[in-house]
SEMI-334989 format. One record per residue: residue number from 1; x negated, y, z negated of N, C-alpha, C in turn. Coordinates in steps of 0.1 Angstrom, whole numbers, always signed. Example, Ala and Ser with C-alpha at 12.3 -4.5 7.8 and 13.67 -1.06 7.14 Angstrom:
<recs>
    i    n.X    n.Y    n.Z   ca.X   ca.Y   ca.Z    c.X    c.Y    c.Z
    1   -132    -57    -78   -123    -45    -78   -132    -33    -78
    2   -128    -22    -71   -137    -11    -71   -129     +0    -79
</recs>
This chain:
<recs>
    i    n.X    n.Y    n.Z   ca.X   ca.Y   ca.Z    c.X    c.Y    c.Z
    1     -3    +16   -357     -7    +24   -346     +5    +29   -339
    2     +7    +37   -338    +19    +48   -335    +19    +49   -317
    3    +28    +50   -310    +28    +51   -290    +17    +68   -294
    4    +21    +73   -302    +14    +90   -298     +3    +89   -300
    5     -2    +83   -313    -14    +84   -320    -27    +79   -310
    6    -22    +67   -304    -36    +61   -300    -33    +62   -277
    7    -41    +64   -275    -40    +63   -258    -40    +50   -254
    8    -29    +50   -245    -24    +33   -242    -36    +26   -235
    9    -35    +14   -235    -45     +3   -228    -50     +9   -212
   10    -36    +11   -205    -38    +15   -192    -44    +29   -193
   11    -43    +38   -199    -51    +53   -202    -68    +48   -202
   12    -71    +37   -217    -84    +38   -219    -87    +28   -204
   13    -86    +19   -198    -89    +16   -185    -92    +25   -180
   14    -83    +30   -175    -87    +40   -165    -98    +49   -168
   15    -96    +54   -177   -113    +60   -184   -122    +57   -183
   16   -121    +44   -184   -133    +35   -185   -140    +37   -169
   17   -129    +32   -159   -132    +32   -145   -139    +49   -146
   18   -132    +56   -148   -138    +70   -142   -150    +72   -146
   19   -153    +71   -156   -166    +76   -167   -176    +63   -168
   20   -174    +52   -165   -179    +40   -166   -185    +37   -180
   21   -178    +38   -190   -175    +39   -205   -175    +27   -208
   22   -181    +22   -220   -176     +6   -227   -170     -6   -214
   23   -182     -7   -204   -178    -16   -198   -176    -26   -205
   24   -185    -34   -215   -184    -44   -219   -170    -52   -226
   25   -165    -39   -232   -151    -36   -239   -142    -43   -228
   26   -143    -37   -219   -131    -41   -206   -140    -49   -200
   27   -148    -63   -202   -151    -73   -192   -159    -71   -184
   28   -162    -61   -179   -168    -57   -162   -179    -58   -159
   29   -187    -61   -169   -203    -63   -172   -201    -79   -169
   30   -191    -88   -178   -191   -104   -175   -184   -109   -165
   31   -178    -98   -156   -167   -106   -144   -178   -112   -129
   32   -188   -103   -131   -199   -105   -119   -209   -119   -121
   33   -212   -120   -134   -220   -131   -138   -211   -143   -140
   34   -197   -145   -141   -192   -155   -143   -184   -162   -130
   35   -186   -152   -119   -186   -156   -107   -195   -168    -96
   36   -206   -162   -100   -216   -176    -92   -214   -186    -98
   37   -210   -186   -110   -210   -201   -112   -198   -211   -111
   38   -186   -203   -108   -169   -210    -99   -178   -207    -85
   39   -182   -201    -79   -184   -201    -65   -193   -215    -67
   40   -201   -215    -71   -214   -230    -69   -208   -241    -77
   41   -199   -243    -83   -187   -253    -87   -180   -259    -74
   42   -177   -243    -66   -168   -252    -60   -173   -251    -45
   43   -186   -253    -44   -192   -257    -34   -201   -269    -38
   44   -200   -272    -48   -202   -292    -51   -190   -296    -47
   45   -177   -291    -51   -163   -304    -49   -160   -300    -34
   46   -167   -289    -27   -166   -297     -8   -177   -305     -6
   47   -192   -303    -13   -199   -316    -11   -196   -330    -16
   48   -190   -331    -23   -193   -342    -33   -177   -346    -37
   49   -170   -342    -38   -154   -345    -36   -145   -353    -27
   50   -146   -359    -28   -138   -365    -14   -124   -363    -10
   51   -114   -358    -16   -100   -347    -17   -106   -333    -14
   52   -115   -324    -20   -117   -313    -16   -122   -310     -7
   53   -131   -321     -6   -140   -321    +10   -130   -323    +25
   54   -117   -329    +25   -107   -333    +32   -101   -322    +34
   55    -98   -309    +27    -87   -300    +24    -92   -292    +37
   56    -82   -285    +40    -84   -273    +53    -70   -263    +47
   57    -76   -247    +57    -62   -238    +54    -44   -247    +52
   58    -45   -255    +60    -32   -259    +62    -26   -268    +53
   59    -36   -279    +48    -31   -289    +37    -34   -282    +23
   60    -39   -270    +21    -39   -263    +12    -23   -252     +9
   61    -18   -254    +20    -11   -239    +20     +1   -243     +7
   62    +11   -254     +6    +16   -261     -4    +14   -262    -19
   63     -3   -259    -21     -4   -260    -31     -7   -245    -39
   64     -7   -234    -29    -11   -222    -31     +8   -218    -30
   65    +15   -221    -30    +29   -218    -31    +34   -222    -43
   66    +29   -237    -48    +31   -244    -61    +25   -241    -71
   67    +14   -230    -69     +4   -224    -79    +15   -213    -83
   68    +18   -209    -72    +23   -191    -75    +37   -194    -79
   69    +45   -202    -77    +59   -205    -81    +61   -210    -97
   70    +43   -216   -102    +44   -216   -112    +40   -209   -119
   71    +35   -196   -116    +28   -181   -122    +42   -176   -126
   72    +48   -176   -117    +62   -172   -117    +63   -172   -129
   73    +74   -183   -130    +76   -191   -142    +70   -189   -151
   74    +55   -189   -154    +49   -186   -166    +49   -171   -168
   75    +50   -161   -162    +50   -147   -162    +67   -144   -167
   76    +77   -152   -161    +94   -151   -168    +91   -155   -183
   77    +85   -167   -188    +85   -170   -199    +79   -163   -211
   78    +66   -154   -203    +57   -143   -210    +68   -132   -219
   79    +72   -127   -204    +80   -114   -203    +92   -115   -212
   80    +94   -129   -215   +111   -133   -223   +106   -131   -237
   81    +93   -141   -242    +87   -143   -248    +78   -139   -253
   82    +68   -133   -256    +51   -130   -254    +45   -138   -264
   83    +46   -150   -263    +38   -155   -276    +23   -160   -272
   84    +15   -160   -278     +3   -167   -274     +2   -181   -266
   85     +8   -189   -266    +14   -197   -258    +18   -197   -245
   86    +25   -188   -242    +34   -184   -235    +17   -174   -224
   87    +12   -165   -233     +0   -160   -229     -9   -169   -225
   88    -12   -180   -228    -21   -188   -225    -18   -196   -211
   89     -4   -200   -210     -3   -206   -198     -2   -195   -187
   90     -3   -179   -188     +3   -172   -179    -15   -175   -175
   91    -28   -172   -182    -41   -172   -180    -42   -186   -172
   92    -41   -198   -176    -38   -210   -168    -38   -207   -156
   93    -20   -203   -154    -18   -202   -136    -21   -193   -130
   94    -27   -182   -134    -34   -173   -129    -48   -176   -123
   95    -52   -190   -137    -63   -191   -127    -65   -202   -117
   96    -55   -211   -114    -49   -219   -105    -45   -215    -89
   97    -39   -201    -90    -39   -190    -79    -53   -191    -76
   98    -59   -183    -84    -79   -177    -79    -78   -186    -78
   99    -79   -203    -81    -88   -211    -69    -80   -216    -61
  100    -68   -210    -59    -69   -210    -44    -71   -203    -34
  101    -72   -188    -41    -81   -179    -33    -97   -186    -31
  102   -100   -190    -44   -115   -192    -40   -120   -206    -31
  103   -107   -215    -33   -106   -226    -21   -107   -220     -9
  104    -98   -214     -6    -97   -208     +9   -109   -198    +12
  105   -118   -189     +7   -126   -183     +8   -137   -193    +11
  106   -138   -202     +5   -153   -216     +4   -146   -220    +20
  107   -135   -221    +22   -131   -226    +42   -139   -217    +49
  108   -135   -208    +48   -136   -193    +55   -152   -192    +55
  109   -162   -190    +43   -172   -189    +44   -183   -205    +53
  110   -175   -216    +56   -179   -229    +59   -177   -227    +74
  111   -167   -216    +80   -160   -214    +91   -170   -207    +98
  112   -176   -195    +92   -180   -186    +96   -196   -187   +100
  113   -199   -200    +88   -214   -204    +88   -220   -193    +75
  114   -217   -185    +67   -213   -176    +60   -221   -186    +43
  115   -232   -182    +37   -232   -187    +25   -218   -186    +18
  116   -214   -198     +2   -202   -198     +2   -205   -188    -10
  117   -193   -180    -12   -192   -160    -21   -192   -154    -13
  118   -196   -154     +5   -195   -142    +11   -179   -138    +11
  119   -174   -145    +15   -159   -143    +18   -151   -137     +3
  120   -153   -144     -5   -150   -139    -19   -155   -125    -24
  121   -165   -119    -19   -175   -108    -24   -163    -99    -13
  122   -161   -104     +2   -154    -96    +11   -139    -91     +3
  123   -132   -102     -5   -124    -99     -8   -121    -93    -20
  124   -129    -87    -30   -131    -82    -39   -133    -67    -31
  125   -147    -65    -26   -145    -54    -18   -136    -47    -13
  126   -131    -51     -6   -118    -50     +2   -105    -48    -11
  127   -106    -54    -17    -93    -51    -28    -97    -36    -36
  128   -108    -35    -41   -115    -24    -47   -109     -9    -42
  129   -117    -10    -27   -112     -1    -15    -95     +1    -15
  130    -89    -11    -13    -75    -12     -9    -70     -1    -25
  131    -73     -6    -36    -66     -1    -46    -71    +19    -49
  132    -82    +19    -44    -85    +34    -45    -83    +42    -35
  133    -76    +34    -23    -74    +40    -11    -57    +45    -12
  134    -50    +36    -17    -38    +37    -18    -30    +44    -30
  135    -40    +46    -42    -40    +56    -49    -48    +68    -54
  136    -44    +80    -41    -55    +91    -45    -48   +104    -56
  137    -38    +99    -64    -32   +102    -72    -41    +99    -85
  138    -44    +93    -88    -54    +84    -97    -68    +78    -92
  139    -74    +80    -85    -85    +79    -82    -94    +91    -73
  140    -83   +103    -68    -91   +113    -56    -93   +125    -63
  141    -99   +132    -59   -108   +144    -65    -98   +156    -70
  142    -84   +155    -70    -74   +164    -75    -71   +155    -87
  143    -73   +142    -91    -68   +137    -99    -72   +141   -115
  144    -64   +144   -123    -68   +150   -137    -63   +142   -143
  145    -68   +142   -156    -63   +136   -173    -51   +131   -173
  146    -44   +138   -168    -27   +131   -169    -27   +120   -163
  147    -14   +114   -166    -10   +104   -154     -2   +108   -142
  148     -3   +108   -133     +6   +117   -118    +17   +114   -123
  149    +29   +118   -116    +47   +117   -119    +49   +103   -108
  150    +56    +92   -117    +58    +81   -106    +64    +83    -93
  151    +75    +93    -96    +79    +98    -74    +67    +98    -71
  152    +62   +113    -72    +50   +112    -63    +39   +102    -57
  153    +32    +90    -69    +31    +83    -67    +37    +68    -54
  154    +49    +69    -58    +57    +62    -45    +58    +63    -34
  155    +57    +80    -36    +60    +89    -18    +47    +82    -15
  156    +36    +91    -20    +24    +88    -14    +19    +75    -13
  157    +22    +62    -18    +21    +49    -17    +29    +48     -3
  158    +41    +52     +0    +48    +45    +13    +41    +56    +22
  159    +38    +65    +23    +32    +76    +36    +19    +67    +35
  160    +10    +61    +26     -4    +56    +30     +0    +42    +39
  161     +8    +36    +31    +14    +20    +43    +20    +26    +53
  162    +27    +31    +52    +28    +36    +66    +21    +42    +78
  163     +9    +45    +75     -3    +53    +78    -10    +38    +85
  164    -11    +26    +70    -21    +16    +73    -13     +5    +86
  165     -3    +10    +88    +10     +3    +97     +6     +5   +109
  166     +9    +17   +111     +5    +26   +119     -7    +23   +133
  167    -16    +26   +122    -30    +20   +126    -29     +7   +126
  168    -27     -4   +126    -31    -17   +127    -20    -18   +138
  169    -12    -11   +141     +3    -13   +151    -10     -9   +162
  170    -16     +2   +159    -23     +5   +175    -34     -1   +177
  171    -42     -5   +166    -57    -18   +170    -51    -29   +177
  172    -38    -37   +172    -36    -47   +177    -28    -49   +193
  173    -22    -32   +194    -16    -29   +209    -31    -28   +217
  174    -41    -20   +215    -54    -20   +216    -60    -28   +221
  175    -60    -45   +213    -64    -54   +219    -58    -61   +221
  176    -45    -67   +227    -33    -65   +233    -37    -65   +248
  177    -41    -48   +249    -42    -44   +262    -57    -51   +267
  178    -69    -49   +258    -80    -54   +262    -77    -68   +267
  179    -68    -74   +261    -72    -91   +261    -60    -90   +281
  180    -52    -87   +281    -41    -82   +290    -54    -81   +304
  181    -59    -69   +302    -65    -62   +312    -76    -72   +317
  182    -84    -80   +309    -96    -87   +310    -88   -104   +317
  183    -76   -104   +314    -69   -116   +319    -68   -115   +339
  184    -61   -101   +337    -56   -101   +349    -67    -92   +357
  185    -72    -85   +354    -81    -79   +366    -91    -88   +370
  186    -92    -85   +384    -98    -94   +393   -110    -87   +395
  187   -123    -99   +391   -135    -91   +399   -138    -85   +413
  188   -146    -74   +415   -145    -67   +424   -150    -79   +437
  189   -157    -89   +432   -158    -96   +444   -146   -106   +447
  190   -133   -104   +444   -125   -112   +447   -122   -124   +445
  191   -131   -130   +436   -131   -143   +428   -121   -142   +417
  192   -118   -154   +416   -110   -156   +400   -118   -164   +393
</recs>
């Protein structure tokens, strides 16, 4: 199979996304169903675990650093290497990260009062959004067949964070002032 002959992995993906083509091919039909059942796994080991049931954001944070310092590692040894081996541990700590995303999402959803997947579903969504928001190069209605030119791509990646900066610079001056103004102003009857 020749680089010209055949359209690369990331080409047929994306195709896939646009046209919703051979989902099955690319997983997308099995990533939704294979979900409830790590979310309802790991809402037995806060019932029923007595270490997981103990865990909170903070005694967790350690081990979500020790996951990813070992992704690391497995992703240098990939990239040196690519052997099946080498592939299999990178799937390992990859999935050692997700549960500690899906740790902390089962807090979050326990916090909120929130069935546990809401928080998880939030963050899927939100990533979804985030990735077609930040590339309308490849995902917006001028986007064609080719692949954009990576400058442009860059430019437009730093002008949207910049954009998203921006904005979250003035919600949080926003409520800033709300929280500010609500401290110090004095009711009109002169009470504090």
């Amino acid at each position: 199979m020749g680089e010209c002959d055949e359209q690369s992995a990331v080409e047929r993906g994306a195709d896939q996304v646009e046209t919703g083509a051979d989902h099955a091919e690319t997983g997308a039909e099995q990533v939704e169903p294979r979900l409830q059942p790590v979310i309802d796994a790991m809402a037995t080991l806060r019932r029923r675990c007595p270490w997981s049931s103990r865990q909170d954001h903070q005694s967790l944070e350690k081990y979500a650093r020790e996951e990813t310092e070992e992704l690391i590692v497995a992703l240098e040894d990939f990239t040196t290497t690519p052997t099946a081996d080498h592939r299999a541990a990178v799937v390992e700590e990859l999935g050692d990260v997700f549960y500690q995303v899906l740790f902390h999402s089962a807090l979050l959803d326990e916090s909120s009062g929130h069935e546990y997947g809401h928080s998880l579903g939030a963050i899927i969504d939100g990533l979804q959004e985030k990735l077609i928001r930040r590339h309308p190069l490849a995902f917006g209605d001028d986007a064609e067949g080719a692949m954009a030119d990576l400058d442009d791509v860059e430019r437009e990646y730093r002008r949207i964070k910049a954009e998203e900066k921006a904005e979250k610079n003035v919600e949080n001056n926003g409520a800033e002032n709300v929280s500010v103004t609500a401290t110090t102003h004095e009711p009109e009857d002169g009470r504090r």
